[in-house]
N, C-alpha and C positions, 0 to 999 in steps of 0.2 A: 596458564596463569591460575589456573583453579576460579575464577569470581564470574562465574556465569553472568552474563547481564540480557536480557530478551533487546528483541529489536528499537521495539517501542522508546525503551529507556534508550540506547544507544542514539536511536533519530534523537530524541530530542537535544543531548548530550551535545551532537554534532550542530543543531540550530541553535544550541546558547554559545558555542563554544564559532561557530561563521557568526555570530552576531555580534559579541565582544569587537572577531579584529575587524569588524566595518563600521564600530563604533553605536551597538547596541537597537535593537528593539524599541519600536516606539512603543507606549504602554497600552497593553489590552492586545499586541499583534500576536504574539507566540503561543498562545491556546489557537487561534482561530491557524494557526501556520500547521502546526502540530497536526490538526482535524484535515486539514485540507491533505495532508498529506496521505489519507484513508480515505478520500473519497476522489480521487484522481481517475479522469475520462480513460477509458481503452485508447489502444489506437483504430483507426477506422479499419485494420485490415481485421482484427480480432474476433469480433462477434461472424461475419461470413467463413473466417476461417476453422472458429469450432464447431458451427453448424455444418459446415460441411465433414469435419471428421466426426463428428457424432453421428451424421448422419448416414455414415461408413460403419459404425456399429464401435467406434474408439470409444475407450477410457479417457476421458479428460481427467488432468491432472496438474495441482500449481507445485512448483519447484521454490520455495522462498525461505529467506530469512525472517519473513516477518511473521508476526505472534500469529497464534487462531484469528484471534478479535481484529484484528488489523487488515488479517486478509476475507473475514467474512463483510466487513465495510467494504474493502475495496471490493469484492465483486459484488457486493448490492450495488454499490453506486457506478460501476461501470455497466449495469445491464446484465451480466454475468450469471445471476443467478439460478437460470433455467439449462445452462450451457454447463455450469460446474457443479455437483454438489457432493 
């Protein structure tokens, strides 16, 4: 299509566009939706699992569509930070 658009803009895109057909956002909710959406928990298998391939001597590495910024929130906020860098 040629119109690149980053992740970031796409989520949001997608939570105005679910929010319309359920009949809209109560006001003040879609920034704090938005945010939450970058600082989302691991799952519990996560952190034991890369400790243990790190501690195998693996390259950790994230596979995603989403921006730099998006994915350096979400692994601050899952913990992640000493596991991925």
């Amino acid at each position: 299509m040629g119109a690149y658009r980053d992740f970031r803009a796409l989520t949001a895109d997608a939570l105005d566009h679910a929010a319309a057909r359920c009949g809209g956002l109560a006001e003040g909710l879609r920034l704090p939706l938005l945010e939450a959406y970058e600082t989302l928990d691991a799952f519990p298998d996560v952190i034991p699992t890369l400790t243990a391939l790190k501690a195998q001597g693996r390259r950790i590495a994230i596979l995603s569509n989403g921006t730099p910024g998006m994915l350096a929130s979400a692994i601050h906020s899952a913990g992640l930070t000493d596991l991925i860098r």
